[in-house]
N, C-alpha and C positions, 0 to 999 in steps of 0.2 A: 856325361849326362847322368849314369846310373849313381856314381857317388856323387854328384852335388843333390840327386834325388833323393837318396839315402837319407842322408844327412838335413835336409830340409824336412823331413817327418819326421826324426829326432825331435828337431827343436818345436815341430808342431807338435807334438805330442806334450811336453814341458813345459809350453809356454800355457795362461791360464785358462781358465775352463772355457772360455767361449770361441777357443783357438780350434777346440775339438769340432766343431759345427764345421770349421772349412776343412781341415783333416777329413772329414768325412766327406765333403763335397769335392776333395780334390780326389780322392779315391772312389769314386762315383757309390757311396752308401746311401742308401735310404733306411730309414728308421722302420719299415716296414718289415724287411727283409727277417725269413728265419733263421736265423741264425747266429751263433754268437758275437758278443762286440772283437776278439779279439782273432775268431775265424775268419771274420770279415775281411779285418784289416790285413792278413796273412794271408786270403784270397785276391783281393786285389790288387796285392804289391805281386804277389806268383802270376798271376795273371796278366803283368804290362810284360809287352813286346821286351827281350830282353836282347840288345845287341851286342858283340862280344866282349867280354870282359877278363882281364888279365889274370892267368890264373893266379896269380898273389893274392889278389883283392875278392875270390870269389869266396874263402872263410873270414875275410873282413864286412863282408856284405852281408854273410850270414848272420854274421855277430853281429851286427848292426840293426837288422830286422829283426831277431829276438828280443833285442832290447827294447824297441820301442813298444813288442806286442807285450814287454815285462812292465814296464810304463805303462801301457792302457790299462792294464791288469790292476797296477799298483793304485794309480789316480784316479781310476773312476770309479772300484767296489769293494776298496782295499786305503782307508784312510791311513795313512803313513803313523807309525809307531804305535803298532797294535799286534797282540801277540793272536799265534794260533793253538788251539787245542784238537788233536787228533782224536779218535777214536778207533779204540783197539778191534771192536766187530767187524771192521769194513775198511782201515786205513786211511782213510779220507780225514782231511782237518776242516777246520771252521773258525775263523778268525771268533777270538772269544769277546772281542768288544761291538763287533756287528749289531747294530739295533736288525732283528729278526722281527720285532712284532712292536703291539702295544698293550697294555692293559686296558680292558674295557671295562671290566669286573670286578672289584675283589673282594670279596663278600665272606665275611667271618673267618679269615685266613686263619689260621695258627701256623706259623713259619716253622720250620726246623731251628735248631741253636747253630747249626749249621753253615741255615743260606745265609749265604753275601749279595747285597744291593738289592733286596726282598722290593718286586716291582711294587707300585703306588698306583691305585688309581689316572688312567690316561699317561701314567708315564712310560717311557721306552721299558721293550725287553730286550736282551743280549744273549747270546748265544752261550750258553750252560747250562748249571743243572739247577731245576726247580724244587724243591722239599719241604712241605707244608702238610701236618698232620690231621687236619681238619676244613674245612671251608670249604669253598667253592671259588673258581677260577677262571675269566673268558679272555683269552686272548683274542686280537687280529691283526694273521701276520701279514705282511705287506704284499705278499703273492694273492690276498685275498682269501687266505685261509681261515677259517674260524674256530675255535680252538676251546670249547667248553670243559673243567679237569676238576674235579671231584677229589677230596681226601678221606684218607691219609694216598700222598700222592710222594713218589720219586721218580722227577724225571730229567732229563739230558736236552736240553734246544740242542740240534747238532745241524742245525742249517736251517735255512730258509722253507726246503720244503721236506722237513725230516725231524721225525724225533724218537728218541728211544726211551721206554716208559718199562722203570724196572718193578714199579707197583703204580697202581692210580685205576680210576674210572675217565675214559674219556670220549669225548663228543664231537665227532671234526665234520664242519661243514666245508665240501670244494666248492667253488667259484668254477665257471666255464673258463680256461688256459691255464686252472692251476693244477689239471691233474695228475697223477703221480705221486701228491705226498703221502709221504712215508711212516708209519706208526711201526717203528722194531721194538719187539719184549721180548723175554729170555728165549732165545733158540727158535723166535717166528717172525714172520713180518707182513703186514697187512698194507698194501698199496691202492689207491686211491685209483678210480678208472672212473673218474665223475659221477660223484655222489655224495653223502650222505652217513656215514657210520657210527659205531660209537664200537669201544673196546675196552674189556677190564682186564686187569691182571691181579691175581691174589699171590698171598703171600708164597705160596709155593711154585710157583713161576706159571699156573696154566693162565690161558687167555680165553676170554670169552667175543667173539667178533659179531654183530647182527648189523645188518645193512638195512638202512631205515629208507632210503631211493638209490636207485642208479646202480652199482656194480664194485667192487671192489675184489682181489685178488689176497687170498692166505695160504702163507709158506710156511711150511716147517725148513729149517735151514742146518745143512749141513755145518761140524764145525766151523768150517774156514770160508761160513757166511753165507753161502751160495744155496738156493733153493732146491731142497732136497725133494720138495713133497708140495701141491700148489693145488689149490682150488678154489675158483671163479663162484662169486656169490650173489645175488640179486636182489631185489629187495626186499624186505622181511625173510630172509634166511637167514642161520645161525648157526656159528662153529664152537665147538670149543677145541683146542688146540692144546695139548700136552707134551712137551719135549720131551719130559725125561721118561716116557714110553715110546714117544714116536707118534702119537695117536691125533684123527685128525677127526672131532664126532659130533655129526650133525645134532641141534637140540635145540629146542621149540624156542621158538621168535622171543624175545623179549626186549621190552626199553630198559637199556642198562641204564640211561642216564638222558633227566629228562634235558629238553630244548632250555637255554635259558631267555629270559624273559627279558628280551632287549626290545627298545625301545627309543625314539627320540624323544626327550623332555619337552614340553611348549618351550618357547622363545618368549620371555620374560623381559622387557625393557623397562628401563625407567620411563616416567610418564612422557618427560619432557624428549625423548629421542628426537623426533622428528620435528621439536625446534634445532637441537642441536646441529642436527643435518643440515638443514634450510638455512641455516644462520652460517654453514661453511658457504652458503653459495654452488649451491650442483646443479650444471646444464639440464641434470634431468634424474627424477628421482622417482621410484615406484616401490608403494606400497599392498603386499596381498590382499588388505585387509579393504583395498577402494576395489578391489575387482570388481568389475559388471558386466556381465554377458561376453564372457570369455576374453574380456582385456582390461589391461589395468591402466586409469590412467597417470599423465604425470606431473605428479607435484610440485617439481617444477617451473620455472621459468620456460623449458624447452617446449613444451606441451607434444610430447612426443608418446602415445600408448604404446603398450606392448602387448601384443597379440599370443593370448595363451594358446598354444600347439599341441594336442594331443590330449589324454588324461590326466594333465597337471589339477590337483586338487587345494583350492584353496580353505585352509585350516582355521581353527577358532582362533590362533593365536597371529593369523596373518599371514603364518607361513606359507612357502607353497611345495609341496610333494609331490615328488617323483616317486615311480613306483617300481618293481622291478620286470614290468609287462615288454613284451616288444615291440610295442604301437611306438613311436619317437612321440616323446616328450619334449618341449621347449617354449620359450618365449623369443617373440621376436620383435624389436622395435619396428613401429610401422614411419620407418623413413630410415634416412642416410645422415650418418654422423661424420665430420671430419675433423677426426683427432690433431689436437692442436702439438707441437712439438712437447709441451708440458699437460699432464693429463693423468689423472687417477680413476681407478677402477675401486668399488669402495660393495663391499656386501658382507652378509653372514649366513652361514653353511654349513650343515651337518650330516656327513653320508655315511651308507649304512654300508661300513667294510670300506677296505680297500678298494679303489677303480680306479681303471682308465677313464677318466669321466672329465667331460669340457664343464667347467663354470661359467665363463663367458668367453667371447670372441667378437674381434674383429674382423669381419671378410672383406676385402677390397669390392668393391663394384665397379663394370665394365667401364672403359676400356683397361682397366687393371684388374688382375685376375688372383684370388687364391687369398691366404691369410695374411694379416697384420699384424694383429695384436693377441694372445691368446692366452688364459688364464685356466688350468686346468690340477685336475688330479694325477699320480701315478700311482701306478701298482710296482711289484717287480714284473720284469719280465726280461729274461734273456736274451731276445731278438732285438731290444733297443739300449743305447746307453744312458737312457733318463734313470735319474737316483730316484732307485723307488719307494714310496712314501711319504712323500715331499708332494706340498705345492707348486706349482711349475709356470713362471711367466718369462715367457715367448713374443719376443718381437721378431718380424722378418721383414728385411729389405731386402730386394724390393718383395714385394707382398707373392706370397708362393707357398709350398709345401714341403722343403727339401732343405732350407736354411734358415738361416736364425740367429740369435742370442740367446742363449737359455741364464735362467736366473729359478735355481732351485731353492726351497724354503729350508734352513739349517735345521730346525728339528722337524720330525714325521708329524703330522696332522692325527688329529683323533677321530676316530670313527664314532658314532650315536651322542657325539659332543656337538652343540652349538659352539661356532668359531668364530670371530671377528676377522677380515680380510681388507688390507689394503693393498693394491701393485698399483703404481704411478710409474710413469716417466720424468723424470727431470734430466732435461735437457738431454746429452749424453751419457744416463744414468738410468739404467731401471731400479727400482726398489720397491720391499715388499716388507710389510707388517703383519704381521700375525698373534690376536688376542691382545694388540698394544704394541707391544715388540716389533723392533726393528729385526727381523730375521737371515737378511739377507741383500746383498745390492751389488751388483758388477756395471762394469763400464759396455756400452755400446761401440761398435766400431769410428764413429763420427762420419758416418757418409747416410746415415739413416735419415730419410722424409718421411713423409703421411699423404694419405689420399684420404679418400670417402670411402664408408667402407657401411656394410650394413650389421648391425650389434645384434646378436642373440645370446641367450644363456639357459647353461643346460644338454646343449647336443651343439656337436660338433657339425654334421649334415643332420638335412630334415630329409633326404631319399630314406625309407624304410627297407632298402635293398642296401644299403652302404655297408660293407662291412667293417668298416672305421667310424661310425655313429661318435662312439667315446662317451654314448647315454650316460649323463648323471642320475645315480639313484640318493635318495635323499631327500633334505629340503634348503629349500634357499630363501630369503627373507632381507627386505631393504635393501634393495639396488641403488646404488647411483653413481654417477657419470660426472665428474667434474674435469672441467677446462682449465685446471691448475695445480699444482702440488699440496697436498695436505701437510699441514706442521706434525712435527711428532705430538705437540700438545693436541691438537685439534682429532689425531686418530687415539691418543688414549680417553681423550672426554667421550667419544664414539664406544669405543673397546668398554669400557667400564661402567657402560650403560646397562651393563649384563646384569640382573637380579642371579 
């Protein structure tokens, strides 16, 4: 039993991505759980009863179970033929092709003659060094970090939640679960305890640290990295940091570097959109701009409102905003939907940062219980094995909280971007468009039905005690619901309705 067990999580592991959802479920994971994807699995394989085993087989067993936890490692955060780049301060590598962020910003850059693949507006950033001797610069990295960088700047992406900054002005906002990241300059290092900072470093290595909210921690660091000297700072407090004295010296608050000025653009449609729309034929279609007395109705044929929940604020442009308050924000259709075997989710979306954030969903309704259909945001996070960055559509049979199909979007989504969105079902097939583009599509198991389920978008739960809400922050604009698949022509005429 122990080697045909073995060996049948081998082949789950290898087999393709939506193999990992029963992997996980035969290992009793939950997506909640803190801890790593690859602790997990090296948890619960140590963990089954183990009955006697030969001792020949008992360092073929081990070889066997590191390989798969070398497999989860490689397949799920580690795309195959991609090199690593180490860093001599700390020893630690970082795969140098990794998308780590995006650009949100790039504003009068003057690059180095240097840099290679000098990021573009909204396009991916990788893990390396940045060198631009003028402009301004906003990254957002997919842990939900925000990343404002001032020239003349030299710096190192060295991970997800870390960067080493050998000259520059910088601005970093945390996110609540991203804390910890890391800003290293010559011989210091200023860590993230949820908050708010900005850091300079001048040409001759000192650092200047002031904490604009929250808390953050500044080290002086012995050669071989390790924190020699360390003090805890508040908000508007201020350090400057000198290594090549040792010196660690308090000095009056100041804005090294202002907030940058992000914003979402209105949502600009051509006139005719919402022929466009109506002319595909959608069960049910809502626009911001018909709101009345907190519900919108729908345009149409289904005649189905959706009931605004919370502080959602409807905008000049139609849109509607969410905000970053902790009241639950959402809409809810006032009735039950039942998704046909073929059926498209169709809207447009632009959130402010990275989130764990629900766009819309399907919940089952009694005598079925839990989710169906689900279309959301991801962040990174360590505790789950969702690619973070990515748009994320979710079917589960039977309808629950524990299993699935995942179907991740192939490039990261942009943050303070209007985005165009389609996830459909056909038939044994989910698929997903993004801004036009076919982004993405895997196979279903073929045992998948549908029930009645009730639609919301926006929040995951409307309890305000849920600590799994998954509140979209942002805005959303032209929902609709159709009872069949959209052509690729029919989602770029949609897509490129975009002014």
């Amino acid at each position: 039993m122990t080697e045909a067990r073995t060996f049948a999580m081998l082949q789950a592991v290898q087999a393709p991505e939506p193999r990992w959802l029963a992997l996980q479920d035969e290992l009793g994971l939950v997506e909640k759980r803190e801890l790593t994807f690859e602790n997990r699995i090296m948890g619960a394989v140590e963990a089954r009863p183990r009955p006697f085993v030969a001792a020949w087989w008992r360092p073929l067993a081990a070889v066997a179970a590191g390989v798969a936890v070398t497999f989860a490692s490689l397949f799920f955060w580690n795309p195959p033929n991609r090199q690593t780049t180490s860093n001599s301060a700390t020893g630690t590598g970082t795969a140098s092709g990794e998308r780590l962020a995006v650009a949100v910003r790039v504003d009068d850059v003057r690059w180095d003659a240097s840099q290679k693949n000098a990021p573009q507006s909204g396009g991916p950033v990788s893990a390396g060094p940045l060198r631009f001797g003028a402009g301004q610069l906003t990254l957002a990295f997919t842990s939900g970090v925000s990343v404002h960088v001032e020239g003349p700047a030299d710096l190192l992406l060295a991970g997800p939640d870390r960067i080493v900054c050998h000259r520059g002005n910088i601005r970093a906002r945390i996110v609540d679960g991203a804390e910890g990241f890391t800003i290293e300059t010559p011989g210091a290092a200023i860590v993230d305890l949820g908050t708010e900072f900005g850091v300079k470093v001048d040409d001759g290595g000192r650092s200047q640290v002031v904490v604009y909210q929250g808390k953050a921690e500044a080290s002086l660091l012995a050669p071989d990295g390790s924190p020699r000297r360390t003090q805890t700072l508040s908000a508007a407090q201020s350090l400057e940091l000198d290594p090549s004295v040792g010196t660690m010296r308090t000095i009056s608050p100041r804005e090294l570097l202002a907030a940058p000025d992000l914003d979402i653009a209105p949502l600009r449609l051509a006139q005719d959109y919402p022929q466009r729309v109506l002319a595909a034929g959608p069960s049910h279609y809502w626009r911001g701009s018909s709101a009345h007395e907190g519900r919108i109705p729908d345009a149409a044929t289904g005649a189905m409102s959706l009931f605004i929940g919370g502080p959602v604020k409807v905008l000049a442009d139609g849109s509607l905003a969410f905000s970053g308050t902790d009241v639950p924000q959402f809409l809810r259709a006032e009735g039950t939907w039942m998704p046909p075997e073929e059926f498209a989710i169709e809207l447009w979306f632009a959130s402010t940062a990275f989130h764990n954030s629900t766009l819309a969903i399907v919940q089952a309704t009694p005598p079925a219980q839990g989710d169906l259909a689900m279309v959301e945001l991801t962040r990174r996070n360590p505790a789950t094995p969702l690619q973070p960055g990515r748009v994320r559509f979710l079917y589960r049979w039977p309808p629950g909280g524990t299993d699935g199909v995942n179907l991740h979007s192939a490039p990261l989504y942009v943050p303070y971007r209007w985005q165009h969105l389609v996830c459909q079902r056909r038939g044994n097939k989910l698929e997903m468009f993004l801004d036009g583009q076919p982004v993405g599509e895997t196979s279903l198991q073929g045992m998948e039905q549908t029930v009645s389920g009730t639609l919301r978008f926006g929040r995951l739960y409307e309890d305000p005690l849920s600590p799994y809400s998954r509140q979209f922050q942002g805005r959303l604009a032209e929902l609709a619901i159709y009872e069949r698949v959209l052509s690729a022509k029919e989602i770029r005429s949609h897509a490129d309705a975009a002014k």
